[in-house]
C-alpha positions in Angstrom: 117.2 134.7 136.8 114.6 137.3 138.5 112.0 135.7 135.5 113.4 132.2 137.1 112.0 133.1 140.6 109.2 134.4 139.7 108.2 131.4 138.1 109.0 129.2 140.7 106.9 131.4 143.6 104.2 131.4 140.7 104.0 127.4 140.4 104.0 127.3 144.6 101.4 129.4 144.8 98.9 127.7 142.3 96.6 125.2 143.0 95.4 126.9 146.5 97.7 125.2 148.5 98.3 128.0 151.5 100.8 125.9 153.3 102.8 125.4 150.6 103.0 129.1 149.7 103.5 130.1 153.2 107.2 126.9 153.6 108.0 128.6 150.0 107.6 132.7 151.2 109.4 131.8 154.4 112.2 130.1 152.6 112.4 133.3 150.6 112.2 135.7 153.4 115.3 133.7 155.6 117.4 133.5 152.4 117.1 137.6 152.1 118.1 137.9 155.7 120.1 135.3 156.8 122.1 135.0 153.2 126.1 136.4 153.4 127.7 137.9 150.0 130.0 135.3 148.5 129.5 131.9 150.4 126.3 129.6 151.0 126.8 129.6 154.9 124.4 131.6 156.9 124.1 134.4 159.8 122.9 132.6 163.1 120.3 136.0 164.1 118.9 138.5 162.3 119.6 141.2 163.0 123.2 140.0 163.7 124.5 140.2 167.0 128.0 138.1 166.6 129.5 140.0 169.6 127.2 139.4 171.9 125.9 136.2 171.0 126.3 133.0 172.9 125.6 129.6 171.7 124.3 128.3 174.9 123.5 124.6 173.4 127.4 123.8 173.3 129.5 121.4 175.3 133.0 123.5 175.2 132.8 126.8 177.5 135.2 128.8 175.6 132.9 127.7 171.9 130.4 128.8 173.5 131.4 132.2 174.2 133.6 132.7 170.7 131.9 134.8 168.5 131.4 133.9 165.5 130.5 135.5 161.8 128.5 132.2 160.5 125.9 129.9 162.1 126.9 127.2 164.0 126.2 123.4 162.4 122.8 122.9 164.4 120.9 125.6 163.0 122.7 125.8 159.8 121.1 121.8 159.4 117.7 123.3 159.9 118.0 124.6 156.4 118.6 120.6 155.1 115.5 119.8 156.5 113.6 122.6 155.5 114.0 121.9 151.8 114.0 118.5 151.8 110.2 118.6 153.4 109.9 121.2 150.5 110.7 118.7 148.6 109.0 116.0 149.2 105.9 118.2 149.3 105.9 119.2 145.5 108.5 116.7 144.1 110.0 119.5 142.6 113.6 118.9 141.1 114.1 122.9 141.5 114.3 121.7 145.5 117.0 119.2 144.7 118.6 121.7 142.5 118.8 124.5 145.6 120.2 121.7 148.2 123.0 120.6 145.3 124.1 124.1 145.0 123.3 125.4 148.1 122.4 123.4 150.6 124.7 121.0 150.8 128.0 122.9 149.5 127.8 124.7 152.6 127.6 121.9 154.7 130.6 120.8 153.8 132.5 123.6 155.2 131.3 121.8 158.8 132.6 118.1 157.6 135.4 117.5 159.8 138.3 114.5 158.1 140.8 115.7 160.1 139.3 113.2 162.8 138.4 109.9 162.6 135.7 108.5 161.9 135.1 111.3 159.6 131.8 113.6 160.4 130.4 116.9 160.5 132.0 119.3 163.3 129.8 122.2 165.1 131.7 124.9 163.4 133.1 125.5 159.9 136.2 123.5 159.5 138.5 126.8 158.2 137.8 127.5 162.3 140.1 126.2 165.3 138.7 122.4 165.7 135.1 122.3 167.1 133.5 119.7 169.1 131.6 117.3 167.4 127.6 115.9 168.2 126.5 113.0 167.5 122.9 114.2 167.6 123.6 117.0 164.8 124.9 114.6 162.4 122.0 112.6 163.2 120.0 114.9 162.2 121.9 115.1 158.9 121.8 111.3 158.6 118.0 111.4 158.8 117.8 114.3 156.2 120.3 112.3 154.1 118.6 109.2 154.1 115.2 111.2 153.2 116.8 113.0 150.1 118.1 108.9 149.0 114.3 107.7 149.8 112.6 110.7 147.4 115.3 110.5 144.6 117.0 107.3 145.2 120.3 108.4 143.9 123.2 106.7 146.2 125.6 109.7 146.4 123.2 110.9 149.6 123.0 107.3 150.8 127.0 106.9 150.9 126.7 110.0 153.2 124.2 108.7 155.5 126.2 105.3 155.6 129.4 107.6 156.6 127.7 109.5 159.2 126.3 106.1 160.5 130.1 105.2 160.9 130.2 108.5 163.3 127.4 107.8 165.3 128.1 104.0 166.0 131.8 105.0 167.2 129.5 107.2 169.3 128.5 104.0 171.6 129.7 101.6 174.2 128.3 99.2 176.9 128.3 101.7 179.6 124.3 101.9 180.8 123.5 99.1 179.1 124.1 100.7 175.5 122.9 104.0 173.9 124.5 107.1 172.3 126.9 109.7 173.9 125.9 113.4 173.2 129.0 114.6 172.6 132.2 113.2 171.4 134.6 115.5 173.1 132.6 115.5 176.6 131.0 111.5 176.9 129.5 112.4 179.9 125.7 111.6 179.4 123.2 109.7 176.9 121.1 111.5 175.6 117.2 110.7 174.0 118.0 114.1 171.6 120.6 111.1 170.5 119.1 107.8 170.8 115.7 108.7 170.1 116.6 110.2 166.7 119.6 107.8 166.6 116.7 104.9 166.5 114.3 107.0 163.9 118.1 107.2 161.5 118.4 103.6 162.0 115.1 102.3 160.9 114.9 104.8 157.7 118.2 103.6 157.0 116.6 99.8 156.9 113.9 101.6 154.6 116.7 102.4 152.3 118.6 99.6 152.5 116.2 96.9 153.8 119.5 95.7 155.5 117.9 93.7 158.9 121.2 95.1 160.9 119.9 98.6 160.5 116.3 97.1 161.9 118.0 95.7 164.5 120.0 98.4 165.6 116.9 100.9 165.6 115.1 98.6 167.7 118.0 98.1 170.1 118.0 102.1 170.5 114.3 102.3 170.9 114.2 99.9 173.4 117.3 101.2 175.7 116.0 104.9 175.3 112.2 103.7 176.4 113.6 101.8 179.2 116.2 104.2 180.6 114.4 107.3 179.7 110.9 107.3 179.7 108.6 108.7 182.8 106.3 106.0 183.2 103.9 108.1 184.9 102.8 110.3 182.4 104.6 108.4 178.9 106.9 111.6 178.1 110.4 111.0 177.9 113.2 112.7 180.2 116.3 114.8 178.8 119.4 112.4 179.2 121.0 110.1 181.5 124.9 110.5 183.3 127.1 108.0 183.7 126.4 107.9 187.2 122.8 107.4 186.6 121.3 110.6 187.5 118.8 111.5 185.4 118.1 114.6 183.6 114.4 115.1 184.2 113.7 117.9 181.7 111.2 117.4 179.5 111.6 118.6 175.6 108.8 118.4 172.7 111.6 117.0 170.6 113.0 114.4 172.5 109.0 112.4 173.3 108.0 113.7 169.4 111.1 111.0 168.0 110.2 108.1 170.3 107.0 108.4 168.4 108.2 108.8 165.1 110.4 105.9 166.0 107.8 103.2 167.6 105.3 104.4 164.2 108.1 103.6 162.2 108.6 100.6 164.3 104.9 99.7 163.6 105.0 100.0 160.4 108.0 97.8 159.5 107.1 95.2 161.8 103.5 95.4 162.0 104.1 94.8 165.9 101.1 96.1 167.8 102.5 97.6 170.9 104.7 100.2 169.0 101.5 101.7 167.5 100.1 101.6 171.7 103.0 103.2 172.4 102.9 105.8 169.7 99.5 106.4 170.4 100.2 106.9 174.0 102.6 109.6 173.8 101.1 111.5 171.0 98.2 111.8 173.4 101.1 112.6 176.3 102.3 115.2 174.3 99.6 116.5 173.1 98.6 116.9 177.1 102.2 118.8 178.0 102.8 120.3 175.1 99.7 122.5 174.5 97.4 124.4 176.6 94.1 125.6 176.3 94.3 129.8 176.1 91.0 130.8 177.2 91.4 134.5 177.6 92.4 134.7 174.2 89.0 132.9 173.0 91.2 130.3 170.9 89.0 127.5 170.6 91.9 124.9 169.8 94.5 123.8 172.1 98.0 126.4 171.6 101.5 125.1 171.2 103.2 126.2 174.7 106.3 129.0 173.9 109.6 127.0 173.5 112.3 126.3 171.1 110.2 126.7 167.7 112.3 123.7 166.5 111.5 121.4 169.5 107.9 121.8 168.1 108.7 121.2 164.7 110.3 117.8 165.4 107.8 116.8 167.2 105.5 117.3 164.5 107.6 114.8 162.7 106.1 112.0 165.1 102.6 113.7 164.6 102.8 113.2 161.1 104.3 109.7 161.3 101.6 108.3 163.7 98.9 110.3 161.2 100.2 108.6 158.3 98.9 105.4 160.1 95.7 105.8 162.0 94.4 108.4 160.4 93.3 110.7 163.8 93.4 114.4 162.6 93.1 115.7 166.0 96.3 116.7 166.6 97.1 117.8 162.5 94.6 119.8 163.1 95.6 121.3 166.4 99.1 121.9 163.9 96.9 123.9 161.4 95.7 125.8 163.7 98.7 127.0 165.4 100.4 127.6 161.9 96.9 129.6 160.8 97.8 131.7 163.9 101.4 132.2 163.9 100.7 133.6 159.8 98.9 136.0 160.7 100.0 137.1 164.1 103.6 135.7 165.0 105.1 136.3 161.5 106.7 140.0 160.9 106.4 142.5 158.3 110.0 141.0 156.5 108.6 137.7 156.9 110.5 136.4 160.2 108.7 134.7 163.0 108.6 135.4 166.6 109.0 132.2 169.1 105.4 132.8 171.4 102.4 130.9 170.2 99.9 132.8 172.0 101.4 136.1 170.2 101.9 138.2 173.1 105.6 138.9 173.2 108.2 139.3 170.0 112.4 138.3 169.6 114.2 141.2 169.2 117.0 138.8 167.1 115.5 136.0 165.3 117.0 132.8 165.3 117.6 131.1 162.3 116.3 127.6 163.5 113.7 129.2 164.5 112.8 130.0 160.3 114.1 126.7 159.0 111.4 125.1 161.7 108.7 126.9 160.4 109.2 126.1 156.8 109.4 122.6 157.5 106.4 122.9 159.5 104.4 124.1 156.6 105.5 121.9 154.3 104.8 119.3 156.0 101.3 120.5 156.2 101.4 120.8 152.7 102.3 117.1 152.2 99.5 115.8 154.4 96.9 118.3 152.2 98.4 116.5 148.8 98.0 113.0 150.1 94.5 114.0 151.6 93.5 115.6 148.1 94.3 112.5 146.2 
């Protein structure tokens, strides 16, 4: 097995592809940390703090404060992602092989079918009943759908189809359409819903070429632009409430899906004004979402400190937009900041700290934290193969 390993770390690491070994090393580093003896689910912090820890991104007060000896569904997703980008970077069975075994067999321990329609729950289902999110199983459907797009084998497919189910009973008329945020507390529409609720839609059409998927991811785009977005500077606010107050916080992740969805949009449809639009806000968040550091003498713009993950979706929109225009300013503005955080934001054991300007460190790492930075070089990794050919 050890001979197995070092095999695989060997065939990363040829080739000088630095991003790739640096998604592969992480990978390694949160699987020696975050790993517990005798199941595939995960700690939520290293070091673990499960008596103190509160999972502040919860609906239910009294979830919030339980503590708990495994990761909660969000961060335990990040791992899906993480070696699915892996995956698509080398086309590497041995990636398919770890979310088959691993990977996914944990997941289930979150899929809820005691409720109906069936879907994935925040906590393991062996655990009192747990809310359930609409925009964490999106999340799933999206990395579903990619696994069925790189291997086209329909057992992930069915799953992204089921979870579809989930997020469609997650709907109604009220507000002129859109997604709830959570199904025990339908309160507020969210964009960390309909934004990557329109993004799941249109890969689904890519996978199906079904035209009510198409419509349905347009139908989300639209609602989310129109009820969400800031017209002043592009960026897209945080949710809306029933009563029509807006949320006016302003997330990476949330602005980074409208753009992977309007590219996406673009390149189905061929429709000029989604590639204006994705162009708009890349520049947008490009303008909010990074600062020049001038004492520091960094010539390149720095990511601002936030939730590590927030970044890493939006790079998803980055990436989308550069597979399409070809404008490597912001990739490269990426590269940079990844260059940096190697060297200066990642520990001796291999864990990264959150601050992009590498002044302050995380006593307790999160594990979405890792997951985004694996995903974040791997990406980077798939951008350097298609740029090589």
């Amino acid at each position: 097995r050890r001979q197995r390993q070092m095999c695989i770390r060997d065939r990363v690491i040829v080739g000088n592809e630095p991003a790739l070994a640096r998604a592969k090393q992480t990978l390694d580093s949160l699987y020696s940390y975050y790993s517990i003896p005798g199941t595939q689910l995960l700690r939520e912090n290293y070091p673990s703090n499960i008596a103190e820890y509160t999972a502040t991104y919860l609906a239910s007060e009294e979830q919030k404060n339980m503590p708990n000896q495994y990761s909660y569904l969000w961060p335990y997703s990040g791992t899906f992602s993480a070696v699915n980008a892996l995956f698509e970077a080398t086309q590497d069975t041995i990636y398919q092989s770890l979310l088959n075994k691993k990977v996914l067999v944990g997941l289930e321990e979150y899929f809820d079918t005691r409720r109906v329609p069936e879907a994935y729950a925040s906590y393991i289902n062996t655990a009192p009943q747990s809310d359930r999110f609409y925009d964490d199983n999106i999340w799933l459907g999206i990395d579903f759908t990619d696994t069925y797009l790189i291997t086209k084998e329909n057992k992930y497919l069915q799953k992204a189809e089921l979870i579809w189910k989930f997020i469609e009973s997650g709907t109604d008329n009220k507000l002129g359409g859109g997604i709830y945020w959570c199904e025990q507390k339908k309160a507020s529409k969210n964009t960390c819903s309909n934004a990557p609720g329109s993004v799941f839609a249109l890969k689904l059409f890519q996978a199906t070429q079904n035209k009510t998927y198409l419509n349905k991811g347009e139908q989300l785009y639209n609602w989310t632009k129109a009820q969400l977005q800031d017209s002043t500077d592009y960026l897209y606010f945080d949710n809306i409430a029933l009563d029509g107050k807006i949320g006016k916080a302003k997330f990476a992740y949330n602005s980074g899906q409208m753009m992977q969805s309007a590219a996406l949009l673009y390149r189905i449809t061929g429709e000029k004004k989604y590639l204006q639009d994705a162009q708009r806000l890349a520049a947008a968040c490009y303008n909010r979402f990074f600062s020049h550091d001038l004492q520091s003498g960094r010539k390149y713009k720095v990511l601002n400190r936030g939730d590590v993950w927030f970044t890493a979706i939006m790079f998803r929109g980055f990436v989308e937009l550069y597979g399409i225009d070809r404008n490597s300013l912001y990739i490269d503005a990426f590269r940079e900041n990844l260059d940096f955080a190697w060297t200066v934001m990642r520990e001796k054991n291999g864990l990264f700290n959150d601050d992009w300007s590498g002044k302050t460190k995380n006593d307790s790492k999160w594990l979405l934290t890792q997951f985004a930075m694996v995903e974040m070089y791997a990406r980077l990794a798939s951008i350097d193969k298609e740029n090589n050919r």
